[in-house]
MMTF fields as JSON, N, C-alpha, C and O atoms, coordinates in Angstrom:
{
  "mmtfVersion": "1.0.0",
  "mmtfProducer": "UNKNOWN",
  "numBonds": 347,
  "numAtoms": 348,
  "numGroups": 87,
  "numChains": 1,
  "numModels": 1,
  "chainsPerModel": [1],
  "groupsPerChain": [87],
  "chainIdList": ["A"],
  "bondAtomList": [4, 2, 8, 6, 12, 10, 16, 14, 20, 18, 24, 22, 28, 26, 32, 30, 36, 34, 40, 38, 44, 42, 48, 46, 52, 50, 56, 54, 60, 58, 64, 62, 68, 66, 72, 70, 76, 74, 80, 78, 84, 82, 88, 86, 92, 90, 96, 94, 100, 98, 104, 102, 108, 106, 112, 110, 116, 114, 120, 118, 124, 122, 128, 126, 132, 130, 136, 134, 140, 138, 144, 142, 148, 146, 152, 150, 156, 154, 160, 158, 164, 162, 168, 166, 172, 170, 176, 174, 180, 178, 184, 182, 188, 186, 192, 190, 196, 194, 200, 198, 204, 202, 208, 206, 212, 210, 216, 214, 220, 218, 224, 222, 228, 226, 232, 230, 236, 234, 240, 238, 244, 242, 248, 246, 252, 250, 256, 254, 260, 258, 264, 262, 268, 266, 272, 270, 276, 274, 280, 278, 284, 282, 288, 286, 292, 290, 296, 294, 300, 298, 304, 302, 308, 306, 312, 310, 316, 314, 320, 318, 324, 322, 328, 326, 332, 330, 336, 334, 340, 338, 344, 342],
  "bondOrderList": [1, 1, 1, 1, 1, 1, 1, 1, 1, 1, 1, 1, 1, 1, 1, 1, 1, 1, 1, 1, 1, 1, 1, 1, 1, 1, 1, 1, 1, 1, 1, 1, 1, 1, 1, 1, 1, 1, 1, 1, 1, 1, 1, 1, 1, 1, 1, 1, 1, 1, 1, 1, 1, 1, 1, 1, 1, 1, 1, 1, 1, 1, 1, 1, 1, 1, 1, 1, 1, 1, 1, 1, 1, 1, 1, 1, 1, 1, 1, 1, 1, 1, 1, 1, 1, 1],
  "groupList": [{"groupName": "UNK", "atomNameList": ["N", "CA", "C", "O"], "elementList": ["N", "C", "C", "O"], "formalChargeList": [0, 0, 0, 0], "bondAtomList": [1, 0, 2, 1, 3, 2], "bondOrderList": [1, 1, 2], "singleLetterCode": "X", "chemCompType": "L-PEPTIDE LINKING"}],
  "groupTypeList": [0, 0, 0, 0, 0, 0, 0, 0, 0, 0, 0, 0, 0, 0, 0, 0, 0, 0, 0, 0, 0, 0, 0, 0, 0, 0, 0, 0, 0, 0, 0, 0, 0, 0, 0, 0, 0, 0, 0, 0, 0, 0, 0, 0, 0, 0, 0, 0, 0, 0, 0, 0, 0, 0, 0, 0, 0, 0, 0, 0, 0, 0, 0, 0, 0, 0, 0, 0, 0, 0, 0, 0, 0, 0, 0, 0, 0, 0, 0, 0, 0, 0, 0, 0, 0, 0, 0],
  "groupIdList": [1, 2, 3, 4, 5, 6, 7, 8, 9, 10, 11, 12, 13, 14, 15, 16, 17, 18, 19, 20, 21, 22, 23, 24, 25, 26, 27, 28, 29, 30, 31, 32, 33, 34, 35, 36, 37, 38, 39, 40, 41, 42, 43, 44, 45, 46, 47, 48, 49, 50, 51, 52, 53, 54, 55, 56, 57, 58, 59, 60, 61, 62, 63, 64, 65, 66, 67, 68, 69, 70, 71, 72, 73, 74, 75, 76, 77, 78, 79, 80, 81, 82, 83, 84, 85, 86, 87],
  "secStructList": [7, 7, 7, 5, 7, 7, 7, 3, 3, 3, 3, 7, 1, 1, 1, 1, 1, 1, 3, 3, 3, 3, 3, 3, 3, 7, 7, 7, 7, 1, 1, 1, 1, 6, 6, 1, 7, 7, 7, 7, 3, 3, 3, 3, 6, 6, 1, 1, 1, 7, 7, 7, 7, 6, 6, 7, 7, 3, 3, 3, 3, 3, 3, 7, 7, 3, 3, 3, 3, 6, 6, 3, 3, 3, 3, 7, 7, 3, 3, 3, 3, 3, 3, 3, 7, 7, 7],
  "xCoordList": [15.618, 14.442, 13.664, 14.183, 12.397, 11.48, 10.712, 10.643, 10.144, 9.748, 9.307, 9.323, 9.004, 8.678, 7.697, 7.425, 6.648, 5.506, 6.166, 7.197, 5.588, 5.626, 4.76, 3.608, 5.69, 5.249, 4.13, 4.512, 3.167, 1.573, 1.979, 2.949, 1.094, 0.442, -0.327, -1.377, -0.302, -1.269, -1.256, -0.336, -2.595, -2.786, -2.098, -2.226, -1.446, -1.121, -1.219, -1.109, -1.483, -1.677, -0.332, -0.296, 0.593, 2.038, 2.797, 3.911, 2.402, 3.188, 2.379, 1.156, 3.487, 2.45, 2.443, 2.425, 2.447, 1.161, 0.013, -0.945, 0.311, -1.011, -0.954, -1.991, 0.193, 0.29, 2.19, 3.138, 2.121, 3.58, 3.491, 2.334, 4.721, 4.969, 4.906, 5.365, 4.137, 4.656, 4.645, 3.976, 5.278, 5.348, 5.305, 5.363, 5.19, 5.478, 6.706, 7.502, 6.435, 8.46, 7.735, 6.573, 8.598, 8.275, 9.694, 10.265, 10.338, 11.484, 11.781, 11.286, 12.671, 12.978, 13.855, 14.897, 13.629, 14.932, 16.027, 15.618, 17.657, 18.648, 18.114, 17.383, 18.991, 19.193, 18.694, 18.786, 18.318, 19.007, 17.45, 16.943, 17.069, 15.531, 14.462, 14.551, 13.393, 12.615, 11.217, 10.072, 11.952, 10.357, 10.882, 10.296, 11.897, 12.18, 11.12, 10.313, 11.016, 9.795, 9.955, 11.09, 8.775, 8.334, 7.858, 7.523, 7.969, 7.386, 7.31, 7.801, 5.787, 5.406, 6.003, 5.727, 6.602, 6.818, 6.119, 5.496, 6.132, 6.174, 7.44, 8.264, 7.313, 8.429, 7.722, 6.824, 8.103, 7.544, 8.622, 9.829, 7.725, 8.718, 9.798, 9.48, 11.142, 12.112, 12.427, 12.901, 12.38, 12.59, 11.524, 11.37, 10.83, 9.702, 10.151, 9.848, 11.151, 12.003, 12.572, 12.632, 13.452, 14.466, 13.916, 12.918, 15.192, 14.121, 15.15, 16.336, 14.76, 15.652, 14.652, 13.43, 15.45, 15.457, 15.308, 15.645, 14.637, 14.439, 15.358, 15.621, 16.404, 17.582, 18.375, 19.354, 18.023, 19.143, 19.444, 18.871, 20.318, 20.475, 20.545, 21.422, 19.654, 19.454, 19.633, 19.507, 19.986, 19.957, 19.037, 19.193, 17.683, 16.754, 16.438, 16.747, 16.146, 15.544, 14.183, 13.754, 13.464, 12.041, 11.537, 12.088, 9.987, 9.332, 8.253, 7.995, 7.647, 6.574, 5.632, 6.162, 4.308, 2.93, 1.503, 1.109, 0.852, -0.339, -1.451, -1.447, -2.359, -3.877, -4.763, -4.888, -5.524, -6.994, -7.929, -7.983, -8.35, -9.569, -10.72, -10.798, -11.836, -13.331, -13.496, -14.526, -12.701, -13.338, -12.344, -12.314, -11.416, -10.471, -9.078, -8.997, -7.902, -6.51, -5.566, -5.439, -4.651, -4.236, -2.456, -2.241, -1.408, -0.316, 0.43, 0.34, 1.292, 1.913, 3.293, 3.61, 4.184, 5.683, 6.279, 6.276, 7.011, 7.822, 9.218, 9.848, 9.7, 11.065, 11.488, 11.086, 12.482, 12.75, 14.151, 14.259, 15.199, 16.321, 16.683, 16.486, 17.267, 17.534, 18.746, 18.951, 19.612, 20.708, 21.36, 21.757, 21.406, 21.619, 23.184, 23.972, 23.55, 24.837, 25.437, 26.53, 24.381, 25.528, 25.511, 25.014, 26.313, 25.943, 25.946, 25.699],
  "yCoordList": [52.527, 53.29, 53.424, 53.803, 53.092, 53.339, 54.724, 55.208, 55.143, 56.561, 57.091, 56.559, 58.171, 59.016, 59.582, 59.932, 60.043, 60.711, 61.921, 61.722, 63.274, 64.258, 64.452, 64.135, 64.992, 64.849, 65.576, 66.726, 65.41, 65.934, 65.732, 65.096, 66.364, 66.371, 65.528, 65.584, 64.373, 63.447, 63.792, 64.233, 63.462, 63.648, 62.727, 61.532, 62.937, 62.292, 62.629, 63.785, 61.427, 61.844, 61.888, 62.524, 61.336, 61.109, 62.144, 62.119, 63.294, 64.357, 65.733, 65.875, 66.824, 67.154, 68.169, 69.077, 68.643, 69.521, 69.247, 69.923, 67.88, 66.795, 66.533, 66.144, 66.707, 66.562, 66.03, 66.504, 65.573, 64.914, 64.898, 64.921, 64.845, 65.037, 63.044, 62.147, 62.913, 61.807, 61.811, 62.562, 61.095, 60.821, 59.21, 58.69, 58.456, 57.184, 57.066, 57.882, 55.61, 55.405, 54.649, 54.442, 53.931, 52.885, 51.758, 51.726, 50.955, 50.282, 49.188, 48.27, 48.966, 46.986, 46.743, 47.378, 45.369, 44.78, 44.866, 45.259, 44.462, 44.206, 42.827, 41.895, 43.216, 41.869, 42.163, 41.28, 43.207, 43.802, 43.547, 44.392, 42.504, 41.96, 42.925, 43.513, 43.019, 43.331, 42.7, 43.11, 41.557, 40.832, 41.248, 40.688, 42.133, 41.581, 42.213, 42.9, 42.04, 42.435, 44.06, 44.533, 44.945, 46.038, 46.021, 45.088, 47.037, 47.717, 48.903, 49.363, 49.291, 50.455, 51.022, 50.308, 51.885, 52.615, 53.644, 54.487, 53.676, 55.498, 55.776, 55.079, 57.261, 57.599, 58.793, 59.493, 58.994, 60.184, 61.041, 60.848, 62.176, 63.27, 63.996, 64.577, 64.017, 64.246, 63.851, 64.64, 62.081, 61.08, 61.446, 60.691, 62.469, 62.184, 63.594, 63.899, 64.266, 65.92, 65.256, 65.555, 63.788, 63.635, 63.14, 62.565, 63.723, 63.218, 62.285, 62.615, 61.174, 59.978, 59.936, 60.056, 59.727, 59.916, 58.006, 56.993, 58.075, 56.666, 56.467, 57.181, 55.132, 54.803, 54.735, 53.99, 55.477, 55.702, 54.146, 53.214, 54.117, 52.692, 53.078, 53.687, 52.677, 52.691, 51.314, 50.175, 51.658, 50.952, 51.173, 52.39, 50.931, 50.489, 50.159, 48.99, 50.531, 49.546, 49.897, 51.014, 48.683, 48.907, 47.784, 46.743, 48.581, 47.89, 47.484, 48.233, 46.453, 45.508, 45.956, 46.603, 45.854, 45.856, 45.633, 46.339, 45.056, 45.468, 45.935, 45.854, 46.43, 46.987, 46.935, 46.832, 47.056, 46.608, 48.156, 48.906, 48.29, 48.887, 48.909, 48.677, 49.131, 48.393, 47.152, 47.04, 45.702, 44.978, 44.377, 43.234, 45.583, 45.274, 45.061, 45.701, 44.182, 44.176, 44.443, 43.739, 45.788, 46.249, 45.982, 45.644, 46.176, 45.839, 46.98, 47.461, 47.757, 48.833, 48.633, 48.095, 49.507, 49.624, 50.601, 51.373, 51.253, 52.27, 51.975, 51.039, 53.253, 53.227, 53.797, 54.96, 53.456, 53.39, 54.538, 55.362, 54.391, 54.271, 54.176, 53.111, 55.234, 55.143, 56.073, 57.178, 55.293, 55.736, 55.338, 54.218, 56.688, 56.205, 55.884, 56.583, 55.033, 54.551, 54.389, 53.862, 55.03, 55.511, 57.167, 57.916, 57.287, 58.779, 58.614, 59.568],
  "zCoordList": [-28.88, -28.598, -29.896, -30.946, -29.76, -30.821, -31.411, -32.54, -30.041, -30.392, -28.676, -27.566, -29.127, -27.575, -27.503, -28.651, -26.563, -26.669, -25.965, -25.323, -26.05, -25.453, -23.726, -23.431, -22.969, -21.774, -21.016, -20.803, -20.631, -20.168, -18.679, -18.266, -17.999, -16.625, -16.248, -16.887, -15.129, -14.601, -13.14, -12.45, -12.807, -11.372, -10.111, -10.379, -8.89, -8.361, -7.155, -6.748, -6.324, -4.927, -4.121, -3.068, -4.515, -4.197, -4.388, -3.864, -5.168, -4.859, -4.346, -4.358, -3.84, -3.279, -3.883, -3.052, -5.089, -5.969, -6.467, -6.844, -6.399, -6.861, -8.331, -8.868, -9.099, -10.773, -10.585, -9.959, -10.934, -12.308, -13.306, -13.726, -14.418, -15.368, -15.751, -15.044, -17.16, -17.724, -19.048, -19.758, -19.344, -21.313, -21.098, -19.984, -22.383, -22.636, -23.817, -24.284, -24.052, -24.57, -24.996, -24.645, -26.156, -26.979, -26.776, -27.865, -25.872, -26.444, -26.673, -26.019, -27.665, -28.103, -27.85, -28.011, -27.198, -26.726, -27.908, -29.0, -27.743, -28.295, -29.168, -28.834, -30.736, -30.999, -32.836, -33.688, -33.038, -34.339, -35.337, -36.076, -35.143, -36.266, -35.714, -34.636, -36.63, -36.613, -35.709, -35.523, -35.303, -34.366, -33.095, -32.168, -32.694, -31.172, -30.471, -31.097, -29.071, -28.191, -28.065, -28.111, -27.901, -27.843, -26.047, -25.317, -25.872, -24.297, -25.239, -26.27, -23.634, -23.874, -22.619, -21.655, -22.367, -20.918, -20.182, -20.826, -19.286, -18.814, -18.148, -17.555, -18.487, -17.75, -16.643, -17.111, -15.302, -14.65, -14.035, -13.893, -13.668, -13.128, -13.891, -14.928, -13.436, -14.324, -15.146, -15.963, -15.581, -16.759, -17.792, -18.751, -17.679, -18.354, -19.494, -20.647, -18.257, -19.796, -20.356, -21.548, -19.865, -20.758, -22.298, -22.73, -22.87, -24.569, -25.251, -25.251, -25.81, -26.539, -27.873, -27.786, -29.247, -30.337, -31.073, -30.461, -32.68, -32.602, -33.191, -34.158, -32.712, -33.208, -31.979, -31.938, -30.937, -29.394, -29.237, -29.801, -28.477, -27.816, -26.328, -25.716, -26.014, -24.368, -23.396, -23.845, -21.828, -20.939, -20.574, -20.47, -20.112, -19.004, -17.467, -17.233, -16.838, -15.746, -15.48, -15.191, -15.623, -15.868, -14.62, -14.263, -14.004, -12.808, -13.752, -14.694, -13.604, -14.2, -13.308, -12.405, -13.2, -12.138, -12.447, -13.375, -12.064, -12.286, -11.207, -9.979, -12.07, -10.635, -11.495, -12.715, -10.325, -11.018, -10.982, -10.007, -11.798, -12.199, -12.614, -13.82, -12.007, -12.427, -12.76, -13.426, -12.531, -12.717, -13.723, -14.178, -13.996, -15.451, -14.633, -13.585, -15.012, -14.711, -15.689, -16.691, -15.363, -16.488, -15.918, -14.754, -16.836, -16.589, -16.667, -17.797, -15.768, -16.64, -15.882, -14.822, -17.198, -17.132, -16.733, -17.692, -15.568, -15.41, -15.463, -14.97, -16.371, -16.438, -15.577, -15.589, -14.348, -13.367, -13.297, -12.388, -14.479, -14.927, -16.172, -16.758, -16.812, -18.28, -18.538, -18.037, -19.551, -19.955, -21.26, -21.581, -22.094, -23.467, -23.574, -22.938, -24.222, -24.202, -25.785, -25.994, -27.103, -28.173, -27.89, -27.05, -29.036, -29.596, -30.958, -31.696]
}
């Protein structure tokens, strides 16, 4: 895990207060160098209290997607599933 944002309120029509909780994540794959690949995540709802520190070693499961907006196609990542596996 790279780093963590602190978790805010976004609007949603899917729940029914009309707000969820999200933060974003920063994480790199395994494999120890400094070039390996970066994701940006979100995390929502409950995943979004949990808090991971930079240095964690985490498991993942992440959904890929994209949608379109105005004209623009944007790509985003939810972490689906996460579980830190040092201490």
């Amino acid at each position: 895990m790279v780093r963590q944002g602190e978790a805010f309120s976004v609007q949603s029509s899917k729940n029914e207060a009309g707000q969820i909780q999200k933060c974003n994540i920063v994480l790199k794959e395994l494999g120890g160098g400094k070039f390996e690949n970066e994701y940006v995540c979100a995390m929502l709802g409950n995943l979004a209290a949990c808090r991971f520190y930079e240095g964690d070693v985490v498991v993942a499961t992440l959904r890929f997607s994209t949608h379109e907006y105005q004209g623009q196609t944007f790509q985003e990542i939810l972490v689906t599933d996460i579980v830190k596996i040092n201490s």
